[in-house]
Every structure is written in C-alpha cells, then in structure tokens.
KEDO-530112 format. One record per residue (C-alpha): residue in one letter; x, y, z. Coordinates in steps of 0.05 Angstrom, whole numbers, plus 5000, padded with zeros to 4 digits. Layout:
# KEDO-530112
AXYZ/...
***
This chain:
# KEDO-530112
X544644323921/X543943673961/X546344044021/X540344634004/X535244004009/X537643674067/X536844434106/X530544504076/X527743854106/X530443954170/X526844694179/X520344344151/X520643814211/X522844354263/X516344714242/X512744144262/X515844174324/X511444314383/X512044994397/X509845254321/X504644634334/X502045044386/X502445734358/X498945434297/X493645194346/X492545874380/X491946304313/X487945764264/X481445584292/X481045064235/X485644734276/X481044674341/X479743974355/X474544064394/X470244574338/X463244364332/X463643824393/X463844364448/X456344394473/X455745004525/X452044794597/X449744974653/X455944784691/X460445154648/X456145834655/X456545694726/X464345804720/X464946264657/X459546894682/X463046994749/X470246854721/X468747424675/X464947894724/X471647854759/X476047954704/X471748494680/X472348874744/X479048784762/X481149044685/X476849724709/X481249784764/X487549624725/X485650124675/X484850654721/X492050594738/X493650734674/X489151314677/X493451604736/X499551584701/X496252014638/X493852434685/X499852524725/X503652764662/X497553104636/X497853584690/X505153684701/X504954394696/X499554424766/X505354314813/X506154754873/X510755344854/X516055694905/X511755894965/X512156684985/X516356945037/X513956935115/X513557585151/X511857245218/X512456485232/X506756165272/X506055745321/X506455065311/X504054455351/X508353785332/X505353095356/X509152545365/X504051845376/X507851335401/X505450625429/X510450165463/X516550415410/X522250415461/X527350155402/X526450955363/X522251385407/X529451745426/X531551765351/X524952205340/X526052655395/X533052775372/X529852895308/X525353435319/X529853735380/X534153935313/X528854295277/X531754995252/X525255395278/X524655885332/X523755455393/X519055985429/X514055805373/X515155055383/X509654685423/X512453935425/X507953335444/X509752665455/X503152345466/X504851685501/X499951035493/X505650605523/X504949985561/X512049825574/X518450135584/X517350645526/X514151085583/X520651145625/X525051115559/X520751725522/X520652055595/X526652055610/X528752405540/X522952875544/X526353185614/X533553205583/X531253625529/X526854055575/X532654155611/X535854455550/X529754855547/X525754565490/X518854635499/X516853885498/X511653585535/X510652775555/X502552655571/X500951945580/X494251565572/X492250935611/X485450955581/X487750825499/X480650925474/X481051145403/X488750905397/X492651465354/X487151815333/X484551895411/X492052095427/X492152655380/X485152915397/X487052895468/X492753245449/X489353795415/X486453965475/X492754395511/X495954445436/X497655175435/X499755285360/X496255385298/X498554955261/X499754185279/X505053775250/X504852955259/X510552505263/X509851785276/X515051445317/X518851065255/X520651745221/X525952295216/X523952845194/X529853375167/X530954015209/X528454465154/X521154125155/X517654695187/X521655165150/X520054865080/X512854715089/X509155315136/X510355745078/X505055465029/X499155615089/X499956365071/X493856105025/X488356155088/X485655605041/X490755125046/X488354605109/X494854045101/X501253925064/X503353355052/X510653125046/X514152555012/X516451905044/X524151665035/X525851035069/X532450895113/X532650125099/X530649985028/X535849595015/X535949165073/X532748605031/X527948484981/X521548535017/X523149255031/X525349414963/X518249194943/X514949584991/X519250194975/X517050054901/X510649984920/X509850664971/X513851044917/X508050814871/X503351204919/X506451804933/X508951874859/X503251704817/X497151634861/X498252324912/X502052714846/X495152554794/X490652704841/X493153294870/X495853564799/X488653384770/X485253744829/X482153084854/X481752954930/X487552594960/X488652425021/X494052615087/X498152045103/X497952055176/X504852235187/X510352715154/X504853255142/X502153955171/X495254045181/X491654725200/X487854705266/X481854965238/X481554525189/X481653945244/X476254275276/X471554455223/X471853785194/X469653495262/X476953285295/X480052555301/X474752025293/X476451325317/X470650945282/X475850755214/X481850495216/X484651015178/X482151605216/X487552015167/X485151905100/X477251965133/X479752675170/X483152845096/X475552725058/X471053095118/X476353725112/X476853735035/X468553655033/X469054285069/X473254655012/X479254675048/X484354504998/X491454055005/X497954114978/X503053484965/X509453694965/X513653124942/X520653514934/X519953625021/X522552875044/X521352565104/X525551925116/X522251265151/X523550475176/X520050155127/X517349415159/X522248855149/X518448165182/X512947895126/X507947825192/X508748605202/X508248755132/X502148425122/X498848625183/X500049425152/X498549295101/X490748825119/X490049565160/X490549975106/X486449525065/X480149495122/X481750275137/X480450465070/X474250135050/X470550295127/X472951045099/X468650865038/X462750585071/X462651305111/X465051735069/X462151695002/X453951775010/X456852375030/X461652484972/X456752264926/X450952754949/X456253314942/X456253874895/X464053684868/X464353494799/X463452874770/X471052704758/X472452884825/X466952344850/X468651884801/X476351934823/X474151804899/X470351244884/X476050864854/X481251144907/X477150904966/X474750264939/X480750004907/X482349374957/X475449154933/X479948754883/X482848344937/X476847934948/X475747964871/X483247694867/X481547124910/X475246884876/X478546954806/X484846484842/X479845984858/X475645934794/X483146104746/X483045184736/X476145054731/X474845714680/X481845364647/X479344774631/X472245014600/X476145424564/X479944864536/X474144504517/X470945154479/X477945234438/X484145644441/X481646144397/X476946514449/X481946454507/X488046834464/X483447464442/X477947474503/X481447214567/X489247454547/X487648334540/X482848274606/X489448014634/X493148474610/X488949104634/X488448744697/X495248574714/X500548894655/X498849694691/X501649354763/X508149414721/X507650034677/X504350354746/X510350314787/X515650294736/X513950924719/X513351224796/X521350884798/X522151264727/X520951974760/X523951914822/X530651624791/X531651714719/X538451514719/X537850744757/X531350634745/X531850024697/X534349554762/X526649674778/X524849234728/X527948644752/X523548694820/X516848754777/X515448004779/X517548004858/X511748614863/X506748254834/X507447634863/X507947984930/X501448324914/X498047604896/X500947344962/X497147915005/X490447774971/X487747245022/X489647715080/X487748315052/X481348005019/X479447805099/X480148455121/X475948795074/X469948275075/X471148465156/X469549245144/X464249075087/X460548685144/X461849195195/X465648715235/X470449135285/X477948945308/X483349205345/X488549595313/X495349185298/X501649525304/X507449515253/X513549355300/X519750005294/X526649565301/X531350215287/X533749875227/X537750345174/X540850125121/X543349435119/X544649535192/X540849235257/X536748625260/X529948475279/X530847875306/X531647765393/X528048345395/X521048465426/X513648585381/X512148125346/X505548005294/X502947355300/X501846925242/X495246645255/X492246125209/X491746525144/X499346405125/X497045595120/X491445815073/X496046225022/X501045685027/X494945165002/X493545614958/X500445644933/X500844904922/X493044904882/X496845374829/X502744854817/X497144374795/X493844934750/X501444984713/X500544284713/X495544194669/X496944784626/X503244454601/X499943824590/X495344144553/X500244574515/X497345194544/X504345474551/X503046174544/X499046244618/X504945874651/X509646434669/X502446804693/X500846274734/X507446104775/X507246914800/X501246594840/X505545974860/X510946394884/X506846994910/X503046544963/X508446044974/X512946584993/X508847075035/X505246375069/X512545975076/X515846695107/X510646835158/X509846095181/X518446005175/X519846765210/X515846565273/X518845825276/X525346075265/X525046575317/X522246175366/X528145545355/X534046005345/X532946495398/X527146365437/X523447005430/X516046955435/X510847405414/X509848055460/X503248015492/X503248705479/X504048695404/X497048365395/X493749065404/X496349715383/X494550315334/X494150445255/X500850835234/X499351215173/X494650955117/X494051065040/X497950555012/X496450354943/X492749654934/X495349184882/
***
C-alpha cells in the first residue's frame, strides 16, 4: 500500500514535468498567460496579414499536390494500351545538341549507333555548339561511324544564337525524317527506343511521346538520391495525372519523339524562354495535337552531382517555367479548353511562384513567432500548424508515393531521405526565388549549363575536371540565412514552443547545407587540385526543363 502511494506521487510530479506543462498549455486556453493582456496593433498586422497571405498561398499549392496524386490513381485505367503493329517504319530524324560535352558526347554516339532500326530510315544529327575540343572529339566519332556507314551528320555553329533551341531549328532545316527524336548529351537511350515508341504515332493525332527518365548515378551520394527522388516525383505523379486526367503536360526536352508537323504548326523552336520545351509542348497541344507519356519506355541519364550545377538547373527550370507562363497563358486562358484543363496549367506553370513566397515566409517565420506568442498558444496550434501541414506535409506524401509506384518492394528506404528533400528544397528557395523575380521582371540572362562528368554508378569523379558553375554571392546569403533560423529554434525552446523545433532546423540545415557545399565545393577544388572555373562554363544552353518545384 505504502509502495502504491509513493508511485502515485511520483507520476503526479512527473505530470508536472515540463513537457505535460506544455501540452497543458497548448490545449487549455485557461492556461494562457497572456489572455486578456494581448492588445492587437498596428505592428503586429503589419507581420500577421502578409505571414498569412503566404501561408495561405503556399497551402494552395501544397494541396494541389495532393490533388495530383488522387488524380493519378483516379485515372489509372487512361494509360496508353499496347500500340498496333507497323506496316512501314518512317523516317526518323534524331538530334543530338551538344555544347562543349567532350567527357560523353562519344558515349551518345555509341548509344544511338546501336539503335535496332533500319539504318536507311535513320537521319542522325549531332548539332555541335562547341567551343572547345568537343568539336574535334564529336568529329572525329561522327566520321568513324560514317565510315561504318551510319548516316550521321556533324554541323557546327559559330554563331550560338538561340543556344539548343537555335541548334535544333537549324537542324530542322536539312532534317529529312518525319519524325524527330531528341537526345541530350548526358543520356543513353536503349536500342529499342525507336522501336518502342514510333508505334503510338499511327494516331495522326499523336504530335510527341514522351519517355521516362532512369538515372545511371543515383547512388553516387545523397544529393543525387534527392534529385532522383525528386525527378521521379515529376515523371511519376506530375506527367502520369496530367496525362491520365487529359490535362496538358509538357515534353521534357530530351528522351522524347516529336512529329515534324507538330513542330511546325506550333511555330518551331522559340528562343525567347528558357524552356523553349515545355513552351513548344503548350503552342502544339493549343493546336489539338495530343501527347502520350510513356513511362514503361526508359531512358537512362547523368543526373548532376556538384551543388553549384544542381542549383544552377535547377534556378533554369525555375525562370524557364514561369517566362513560359508569362507567354503562354493569356493564350491558354482565352482558349476554348475546359476549365480543369486551364485551371491545371495555371498551377503547372506557375508553381516556382512559391519560391519567392518561401523566402518572404523565411524572413517573417520569428517576427510572426513571437506575435504569436504574445496572442497565445491556442491560435498558433489550430490556425498556423494545418496551413503547415498542407503546405509542407504533401512534399512528403508527393514523392513518397512517386518512390511507392516505381518500387513497391524498397520503397520504405525513401522515407528516410524525406527530411534531406525538404530541406534541400528550402535550401534552393533564395536561388530559385532570384530567378523567378528575374523572369517576372522580364530581366534576360544567359543560359547556364549543367556540367556531363560521365559519372555512373559510384564510379568517376567530378573533381580535376573542366566546367564548372560558379558560386556567386547567393551561397553567402542562404548560409546567413541558415544561421537567422538557429536563433528562431532559439527562442522557440526558450519559450517552450517545442513543437515548431524539428520544423524549423529543416531550414537550418537546408540553407546551411546547400550555402556551406557550394561555397566549400569551389574552395576545395581550387586548394586540392587547382582547377578553376572554365571560362566557358559561364555561358551555355538549358538541357531539358519540367522539373517539379518544391
């Protein structure tokens, strides 16, 4: 009995303990200390209306992830079925951009030199922006395989107006076939490609099919397992709802066959986005030419492996898409598609709109805190905590379920590289934020190209190698803004705020670690083996576009 009493008082004082102190604080407003002292100002409006504007918006687009996975699995029955047998194969052009990519131009002419399709219906481009000694490299293997007679053809451009998208329009202009399939230097595409695909274009309505992307080095560390998380996220759940739900999606700019009267009708290769892909894919589908994805036809590629390259993609894909928007939908818009189809291309091509919105909620994330304090914890648990969650929680479901479908079996290792994603995508706001202000004030810039290293595997290394993207100052920005969220964990857990802890060090470690690896990758390269920047590398063309923003 005296042993019952003694337990009993020690569970009474461990329910005084802190923790229940400060769930008791979050659930019974009685308990507020600050009830019927908090006064609201002018100051505190000033802070509260635009921290919720952004909270507000970013939730929408958080919510319409969640739409694309019901919709993906909604409409799993509109897949593609088995395409009809070919009485005749056509002709097909295959372009091959390259710019200054002497470490894998040869591995994509070996590539396509195995393609199982008649070569007399081959018409093989490799359209040649080079500055350096990619023009003798991608020469020289262009005669060797002539020599085998292959019908491949080098054509070289001094004057790179346009970058890729100029290449391939100057292209079209001897391409003999009629159909045009698009390779960028860092892929392999199988030997059955042409076989596999052509098939689906006995529909004269079909103007592009789209394959899938697999990646040779995801496992070469854990920035590429994010960004094969992340591109499985687009290609999965982004390209499968919107082509199963008969929304317009767009090509990827590589790993696809287009029509070449599609190209034409739609008004050819524009240079004016930097994304001239996904604004050729809206122009031709505008039209009422339809597209296919295909995601059981693969198509393997180098995914980026130095954070400077990485984020230079991806602050291009970010700028490309929203220019795309700023042209592209009056037009959509003033259309006769349906309304879901409008709605749908709205959110698609504005979607890195939440990377400025990301950075202005960073910023005002202490100052809203601590009004929030003041007004009591009630409001912050039930308002603040499910516009979080719609904002932030379908980053997670999103891709987990993309990982999910494509690997049912070893899926569930996923999960432990969920925090890593969305960290990652925190870390890429400031850039990314940048370049979209940039295309929302119609400020031009060159294209920046993401540096091929012919790394497969855990194989090869990128360092003592030539092309490099240059830092710049914005790594020195994310890394301040790294250190401004250890302060805002700083006061939460003086304040007992506890519960927004874990959500605020993903913004410690997402900026601290994509700032720290761009400033550390360039230092290190520079002390260790004395590489410097190419001049080269400062300039150079999109690759393809569409990835998914955070």
């Amino acid at each position: 009995m005296i042993f019952a009493q003694h337990t009993i008082r020690l569970l009474a004082v461990a329910a005084q303990g802190p923790l229940s102190n400060y769930w008791t604080r979050l659930t019974d407003p009685s308990r507020n200390p600050f009830r019927g002292l908090y006064q609201l100002n002018a100051f505190d409006l000033a802070i509260m209306i635009p921290y919720f504007v952004v909270l507000v918006i970013l939730a929408a687009y958080g919510l319409h992830r969640y739409y694309l996975v019901y919709a993906y699995f909604k409409n799993r029955q509109n897949v593609p079925g088995p395409p009809p047998a070919v009485a005749e194969w056509p002709k097909v052009t295959i372009q091959l951009p390259i710019y200054n990519e002497r470490y894998v131009i040869e591995r994509l002419v070996d590539a396509v030199a195995r393609f199982d399709y008649p070569r007399e219906l081959l018409d093989i481009q490799v359209l040649d922006d080079s500055t350096d000694e990619t023009q003798q490299i991608a020469r020289a293997c262009v005669e060797r395989y002539q020599a085998l007679g292959l019908p491949i053809y080098y054509l070289h451009r001094t004057d790179r107006t346009g970058y890729k998208a100029g290449a391939l329009a100057e292209g079209l202009k001897s391409a003999t076939g009629e159909f045009v399939a698009i390779f960028d230097a860092d892929f392999l595409p199988s030997p059955d490609f042409l076989r596999r695909t052509l098939p689906y274009f006995t529909d004269p309505k079909i103007g592009m099919a789209q394959g899938r992307w697999t990646y040779l080095n995801r496992h070469y560390s854990a920035l590429t397992e994010v960004e094969t998380i992340l591109l499985d996220g687009h290609f999965v759940m982004e390209h499968g709802a919107r082509s199963r739900s008969g929304s317009f999606f767009n090509f990827n700019g590589t790993a696809g066959v287009w029509r070449r009267r599609a190209i034409d009708e739609a008004g050819g290769w524009q240079h004016d986005t930097l994304t001239e892909d996904t604004d050729l894919s809206y122009r031709a589908q505008l039209l009422g030419w339809k597209f296919l994805y295909l995601p059981d036809i693969e198509c393997a590629s180098e995914l980026p492996v130095e954070m400077n390259a990485f984020k230079a993609q991806q602050a291009r894909w970010a700028k490309g898409l929203m220019q795309t928007a700023i042209k592209i939908l009056p037009r959509m818009l003033r259309s006769d598609e349906p309304t879901n189809i409008k709605v749908e291309a709205v959110f698609h091509l504005t979607a890195n709109i939440s990377y400025p919105f990301m950075v202005v909620l960073s910023t005002l994330l202490l100052p809203a805190m601590i009004v929030r304090f003041y007004q009591g914890w009630f409001q912050m648990l039930f308002i603040d905590l499910p516009l979080f969650i719609a904002s932030s929680c379908s980053i997670s479901g999103f891709y987990l379920t993309s990982q999910r479908v494509l690997y049912p079996k070893t899926w569930k290792r996923s999960i432990l590289y969920m925090p890593f994603v969305m960290a990652v995508g925190i870390g890429l706001s400031a850039r990314n934020a940048k370049a979209v202000i940039e295309a929302l004030l119609g400020i031009k810039s060159a294209f920046v190209r993401t540096p091929k290293f012919k790394i497969e595997g855990h194989a090869g290394t990128w360092r003592k190698k030539l092309y490099r993207n240059r830092s710049g100052w914005m790594p020195y920005l994310e890394i301040a803004l790294g250190l401004y969220f250890v302060s805002t964990i700083v006061y939460s857990i003086q304040n007992e705020n506890y519960a927004t802890a874990p959500f605020l060090f993903l913004f410690v470690w997402g900026f601290l670690y994509t700032g720290v690896m761009s400033v550390a990758q360039a230092w290190i390269e520079r002390l260790r083996f004395g590489v410097q920047p190419s001049a080269a590398s400062a300039e150079a063309r999109a690759s393809a576009s569409g990835a998914p923003g955070f």
